[in-house]
N, C-alpha and C positions, 0 to 999 in steps of 0.2 A: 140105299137111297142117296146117300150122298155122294157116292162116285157116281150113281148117274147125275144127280146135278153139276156136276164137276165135267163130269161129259160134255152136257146141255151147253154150258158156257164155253167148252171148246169149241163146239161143233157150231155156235150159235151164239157169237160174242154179244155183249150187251152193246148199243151205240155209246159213244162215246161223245163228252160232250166237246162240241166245238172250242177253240180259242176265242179271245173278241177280235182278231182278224179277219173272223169274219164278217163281222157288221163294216157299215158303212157310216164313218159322223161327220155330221153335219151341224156347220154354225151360224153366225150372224154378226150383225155390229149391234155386242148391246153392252156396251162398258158399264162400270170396271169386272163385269163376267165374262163376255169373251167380246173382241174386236181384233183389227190388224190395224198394225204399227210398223213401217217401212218393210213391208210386205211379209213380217211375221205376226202368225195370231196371239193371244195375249189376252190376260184376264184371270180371273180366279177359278171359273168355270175350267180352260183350259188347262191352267196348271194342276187341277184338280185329276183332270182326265190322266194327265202323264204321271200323274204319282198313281194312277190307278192302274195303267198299263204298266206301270215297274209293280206294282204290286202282286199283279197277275200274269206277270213274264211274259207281255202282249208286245210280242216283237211293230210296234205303231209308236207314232211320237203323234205329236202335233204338226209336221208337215203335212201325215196322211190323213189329216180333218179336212172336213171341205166347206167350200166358205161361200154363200150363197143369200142373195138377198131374202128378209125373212117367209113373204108369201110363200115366194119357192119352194125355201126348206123347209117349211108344214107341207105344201102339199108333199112332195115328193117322201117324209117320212110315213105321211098318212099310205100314199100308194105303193111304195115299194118297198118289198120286205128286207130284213138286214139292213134298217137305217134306224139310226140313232141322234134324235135333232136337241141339239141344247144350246143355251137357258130355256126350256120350257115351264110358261107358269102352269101347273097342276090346278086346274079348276075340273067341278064335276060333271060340267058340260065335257068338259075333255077327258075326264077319268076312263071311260072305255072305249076310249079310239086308241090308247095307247096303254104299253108295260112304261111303268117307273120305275126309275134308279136314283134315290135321293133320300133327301131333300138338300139342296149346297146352298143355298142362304134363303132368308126371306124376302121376299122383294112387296113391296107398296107401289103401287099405282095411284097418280093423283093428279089431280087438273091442277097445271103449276101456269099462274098468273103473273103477271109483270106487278112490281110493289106498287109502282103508280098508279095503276089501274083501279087500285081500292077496292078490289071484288072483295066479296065477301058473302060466302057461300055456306048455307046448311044444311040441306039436303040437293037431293040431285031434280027436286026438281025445282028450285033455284036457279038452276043449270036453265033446266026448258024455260022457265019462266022470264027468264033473262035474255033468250033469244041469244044467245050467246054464241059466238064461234068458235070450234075448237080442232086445233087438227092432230091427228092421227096418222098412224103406218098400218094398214089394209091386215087383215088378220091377227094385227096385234092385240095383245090381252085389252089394253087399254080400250080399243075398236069394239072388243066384243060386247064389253060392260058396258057401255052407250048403250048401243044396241038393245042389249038387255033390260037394260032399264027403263027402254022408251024412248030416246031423246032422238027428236027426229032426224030425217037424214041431212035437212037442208041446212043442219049446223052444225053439220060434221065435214072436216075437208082434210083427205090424205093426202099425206106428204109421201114424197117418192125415200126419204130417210130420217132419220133421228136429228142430224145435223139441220136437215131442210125444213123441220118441225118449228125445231129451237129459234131457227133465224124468223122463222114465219110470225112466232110469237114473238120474239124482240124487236120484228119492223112493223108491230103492232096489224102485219095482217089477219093474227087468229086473236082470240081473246086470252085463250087456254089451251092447255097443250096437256092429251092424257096420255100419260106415258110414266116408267118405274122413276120412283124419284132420287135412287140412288143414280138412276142412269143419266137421268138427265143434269143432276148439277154436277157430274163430270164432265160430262160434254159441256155444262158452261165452264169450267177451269180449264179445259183443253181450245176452246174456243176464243180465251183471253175473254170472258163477259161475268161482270161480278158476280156471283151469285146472288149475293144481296139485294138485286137489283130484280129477284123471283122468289116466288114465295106457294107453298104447296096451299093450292084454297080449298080443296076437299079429298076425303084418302075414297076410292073409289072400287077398290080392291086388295087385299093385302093376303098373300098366299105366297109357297112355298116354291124355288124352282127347282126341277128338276132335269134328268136325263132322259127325252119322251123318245122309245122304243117302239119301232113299227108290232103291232098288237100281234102280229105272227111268232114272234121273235121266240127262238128257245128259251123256254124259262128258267134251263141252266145258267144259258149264261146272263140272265139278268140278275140271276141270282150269286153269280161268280162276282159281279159288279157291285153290288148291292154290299155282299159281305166285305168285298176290297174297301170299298168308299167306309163301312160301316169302322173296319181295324183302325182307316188314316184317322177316321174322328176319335176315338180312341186315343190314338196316339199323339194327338194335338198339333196333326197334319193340317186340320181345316183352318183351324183358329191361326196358325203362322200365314197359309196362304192368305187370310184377310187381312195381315200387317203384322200379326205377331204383336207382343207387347212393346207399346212407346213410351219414352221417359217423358214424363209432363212435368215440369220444372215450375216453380213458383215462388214467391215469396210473401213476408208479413205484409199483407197487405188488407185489413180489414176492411168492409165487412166482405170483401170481395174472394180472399185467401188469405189466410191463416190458421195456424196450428191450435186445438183447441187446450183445454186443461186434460188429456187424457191421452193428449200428443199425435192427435189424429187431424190431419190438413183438412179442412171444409173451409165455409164460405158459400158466399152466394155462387158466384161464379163455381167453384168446386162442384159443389153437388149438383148445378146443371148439367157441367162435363160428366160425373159420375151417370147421371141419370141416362142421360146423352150415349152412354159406354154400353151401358146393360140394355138399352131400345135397340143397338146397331150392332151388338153380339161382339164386341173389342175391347182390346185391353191392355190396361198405361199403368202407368206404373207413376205414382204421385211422387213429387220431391222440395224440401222445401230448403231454400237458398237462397244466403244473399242475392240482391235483385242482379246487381252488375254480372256476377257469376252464374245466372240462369239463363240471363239475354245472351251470352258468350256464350253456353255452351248451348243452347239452340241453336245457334249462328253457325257454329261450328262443329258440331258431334254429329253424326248420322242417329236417324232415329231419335230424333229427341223434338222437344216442342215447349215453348214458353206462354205461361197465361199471367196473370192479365193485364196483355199488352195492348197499349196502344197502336193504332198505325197510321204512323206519319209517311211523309214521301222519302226520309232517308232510309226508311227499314222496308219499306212497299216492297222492292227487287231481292229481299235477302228470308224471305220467306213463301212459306205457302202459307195462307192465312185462312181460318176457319172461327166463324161467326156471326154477327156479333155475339157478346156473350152477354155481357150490361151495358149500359151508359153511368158515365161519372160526368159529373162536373165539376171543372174547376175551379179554383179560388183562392182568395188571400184571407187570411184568418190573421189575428194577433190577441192580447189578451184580454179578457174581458174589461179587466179597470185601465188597459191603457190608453195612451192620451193621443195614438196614433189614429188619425182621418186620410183616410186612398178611399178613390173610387176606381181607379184605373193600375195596369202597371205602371204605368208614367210615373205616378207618387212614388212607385216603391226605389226609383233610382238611387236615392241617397238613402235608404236603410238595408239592415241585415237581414236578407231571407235568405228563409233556409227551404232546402230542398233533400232529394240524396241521389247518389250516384246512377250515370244513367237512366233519369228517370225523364220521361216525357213533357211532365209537367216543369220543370224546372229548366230543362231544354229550352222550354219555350218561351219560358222567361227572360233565359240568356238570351235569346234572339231579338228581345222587346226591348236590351239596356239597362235589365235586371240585374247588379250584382248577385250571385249566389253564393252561403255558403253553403258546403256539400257534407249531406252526414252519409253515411254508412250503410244506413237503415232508415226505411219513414217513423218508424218507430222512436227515432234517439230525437225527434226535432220538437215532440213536448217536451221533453226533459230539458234540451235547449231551448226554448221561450221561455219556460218557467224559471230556467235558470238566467234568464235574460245575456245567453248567448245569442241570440239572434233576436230581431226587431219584429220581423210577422214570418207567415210558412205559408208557401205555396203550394196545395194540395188537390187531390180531389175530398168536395165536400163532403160525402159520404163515409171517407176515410179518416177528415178528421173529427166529427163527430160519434166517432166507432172509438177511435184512443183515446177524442179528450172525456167523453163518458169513464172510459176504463179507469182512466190517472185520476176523475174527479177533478177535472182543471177546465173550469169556466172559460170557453171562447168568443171572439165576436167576430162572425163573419164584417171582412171590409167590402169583396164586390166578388163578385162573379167575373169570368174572362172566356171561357172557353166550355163547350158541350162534346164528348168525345165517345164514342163506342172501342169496347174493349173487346181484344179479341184472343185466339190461341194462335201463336204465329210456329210453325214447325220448320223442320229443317225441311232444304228439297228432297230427302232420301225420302221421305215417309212416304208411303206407298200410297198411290195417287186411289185405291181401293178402299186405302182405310178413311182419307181427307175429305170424299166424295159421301161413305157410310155416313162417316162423324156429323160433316155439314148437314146430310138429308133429317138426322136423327135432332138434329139443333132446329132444324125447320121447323121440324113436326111439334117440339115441343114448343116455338113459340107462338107459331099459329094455336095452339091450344090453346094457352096461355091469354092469346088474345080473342076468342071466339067466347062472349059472353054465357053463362051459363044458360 
C-alpha cells in the first residue's frame, strides 16, 4: 500500500503552493499606515509588508506595491483575483467580499471638528440633528458608517483626498470630517496645522486593519502571510514598527510628575501619558531627572521626549510636541506671616525670587525684570523661603501647593501672572507614527473627559 502511494505522488504530484509573487498589492494614502513620500511608499502597514516578504523569502519589496487612489483599489481588489489591498478596515459588511491577513493595528474613525466650533456631539443622531456637514473620501470606512446609520446624503460631501478633507474642515467648509483619527492628526502635523486646533467629537467606528485579499485567493498563501505577520508579532517586529520604545524624561514636578514613596514616577500628567500608551498600543520608557538634564537630553538624544513642558516660542522649532497634557498656572507665593505686598511682577524687581534651572516659569520672569535666584530643583525653593534665602517663588500654583502641603509650610499666594498648557515635547527622530498614535489616544481621552456623564 504504501509504494503505491509513493507512486501516486510520482505519477501525480500534489499542487504546490504558490509564492506571494504571485499576488498583486495594493495601497493608498492613509498615514502613518501606508502613504508616499518623495515618490517612495512608507508607513507601518508597508514596512510591515517587507518584513513579511523577508519572512517568507518573497523575492517583492515595496517598489512592487501599487499605489492607487482608494475607490480604485477597493474596486479592483473586489474584481480581480491575486490582489491584495491594504490598510483595509475589517468590518462585517466587508467580512465576505474578502480573505484577511491581520490584524496591524486598530484604527478609530471619528468626526474630527474644529475646537472652535464647540460641537458637541452624543450620539449620531446629533449628527442628523444638527444638519451638520461633513466630508468624506467615497468608499471609505468612514463613508460607509454614515450611510449606515442613516445620515442623509445632503450632508455628506466627498473630497477627492484626505489632504482635501482636512483643508475643507479647517476653511470651515465642512463642519466634520469622518475619517481614522490616527490618520488625520498626522496629516495635521505634516500640513504645519496645530492639532490642537481639532478635536475627535464622536468615535463612529473602531476596528481592526487589515491585509483585504481578493476572496479567490489561495488559502495557502493567506495563510503563509497570516503565520509570517503572526512570528514578526511574536518577535516584537510590530511593536518596533510603531516606534518601538521612547525615553519619556521628567522631573520632581508635583502634582504633575513625580516619584512616589515606592519610587514609581506618576502624577497627573504621568498616568494620562501611561493611560494614553496602553489605548494606542506604545511604549516609553519613564525617567526621572534633573529638569535642565531632561530638557537637554530631549533636545538632543534621538528617541527621547520631555514632559511637562511648557511651550514657549523659543522651544516651538526644537521639538515635535504632543498635547496638551494640563494646564498650570502661574504665580508668586511667599510666606504666609510675611510682610511682603505684589500684585504684579513689577513689585517683585527689588526682591529675591526663586525659581530653578531652565524652568519656563522663571524665564519669564527674567524677561519681566525679575531678578532670579536659580536653585537646582523646584523642590529646594521651600527649603529656601523658609530658610529666608529667597523673598517669594515663582511657580506654578498647583506645584506649589503640592510641596508646601508636603513640607507643612504655610503659603500665601501674592497674584497670579500667566495661564499655560503643558505639554510632552519629543525629539524630531520619534517616529511621526508614534507622535500621530500618542496625540489621537490624548484626544480621545480628553474628549472623554469632557463629555458629561
Amino acid at each position: 500500500m504504501r509504494k503505491w502511494l509513493m507512486l501516486m505522488v510520482l505519477l501525480f504530484p500534489l499542487p504546490a503552493a504558490g509564492g506571494l509573487e504571485e499576488l498583486t498589492f495594493i495601497t493608498e494614502e492613509y498615514p502613518p499606515y501606508n502613504y508616499r513620500q518623495n515618490d517612495r511608499l512608507e508607513g507601518i502597514s508597508v514596512e510591515l509588508l517587507e518584513r513579511i516578504f523577508a519572512e517568507t523569502d518573497t523575492t517583492l519589496s515595496r517598489e512592487d506595491v501599487l499605489y492607487y487612489p482608494w475607490a480604485r483599489g477597493y474596486d479592483t481588489a473586489l474584481s480581480e483575483p491575486g490582489t491584495v489591498l491594504f490598510s483595509t478596515t475589517r468590518t462585517e459588511q466587508r467580512e465576505s467580499l474578502f480573505q484577511w491577513v491581520g490584524p496591524i493595528a486598530t484604527d478609530r474613525v471619528t468626526l474630527i471638528a474644529r475646537r472652535d466650533s464647540d460641537i458637541r456631539l452624543s450620539d449620531i443622531e446629533d449628527v442628523i440633528a444638527g444638519d451638520y456637514r461633513i466630508a468624506v473620501i467615497r468608499e471609505d470606512i468612514g463613508a460607509q458608517r454614515l450611510q449606515e446609520a442613516g445620515v442623509p446624503e445632503s450632508q455628506v460631501q466627498a473630497a477627492i483626498s484626505n489632504v482635501s478633507a482636512l483643508r475643507m474642515l479647517e476653511r470651515g467648509r465642512v463642519d466634520l470630517w469622518a475619517y481614522g483619527e490616527d490618520v488625520a492628526f498626522w496629516l495635521m502635523q505634516e500640513e504645519g496645522l496645530p492639532t490642537t486646533d481639532f478635536v475627535p467629537a464622536l468615535t463612529i467606528s473602531e476596528s481592526d486593519l487589515y491585509y483585504a485579499l481578493h476572496r479567490d485567493t489561495d488559502r495557502r498563501l493567506v495563510d503563509r502571510m497570516q503565520a509570517a505577520l503572526e512570528r514578526l508579532r511574536e518577535q516584537g517586529v510590530v511593536s518596533e514598527i510603531l516606534g518601538g520604545t521612547i525615553a519619556f524624561n521628567t522631573e520632581e514636578y508635583p502634582p504633575y510628575n513625580y516619584q512616589d514613596d515606592d519610587g514609581r514616577i506618576t502624577g497627573d500628567a504621568t498616568e494620562l501619558l501611561r493611560d494614553a500608551l496602553d489605548d494606542a498600543e506604545l511604549d516609553a520608557d519613564f525617567r526621572l531627572l534633573p529638569w535642565a538634564r531632561a530638557l537637554t537630553e530631549a533636545q538632543l538624544r534621538e528617541r527621547h521626549c520631555v514632559y511637562s513642558t511648557t511651550r514657549t516660542p523659543e522651544r516651538e522649532s526644537l521639538f515635535t510636541w504632543v498635547g496638551p497634557l494640563v494646564t498650570s498656572t502661574w504665580a508668586a507665593f511667599a510666606l504666609e506671616e510675611s510682610a511682603i505686598e505684589a500684585d504684579s511682577l513689577e513689585d517683585l524687581t527689588e526682591l529675591r525670587v526663586g525659581s530653578f534651572r531652565e524652568d519656563a516659569v522663571g524665564q519669564y520672569a527674567v524677561s519681566q525684570g525679575v531678578p532670579i535666584v536659580v536653585a537646582s530643583a523646584e523642590r529646594e525653593n521651600i527649603g529656601r523661603l523658609q530658610a529666608g534665602l529667597i523673598d517669594a517663588w515663582v511657580t506654578g500654583e498647583q506645584t506649589a501647593r503640592f510641596l508646601a502641603e508636603e513640607a507643612g509650610l504655610p503659603l500665601r499666594r501674592l497674584f497670579a501672572f500667566n495661564e499655560v498648557d503643558l505639554y510632552l515635547a519629543c525629539h524630531p527622530s520619534v517616529p511621526d507614527q508614534f507622535v500621530a498614535r500618542l496625540q489621537a489616544a490624548l484626544d480621545r481621552a480628553r474628549a472623554s473627559a469632557e463629555t458629561p456623564p
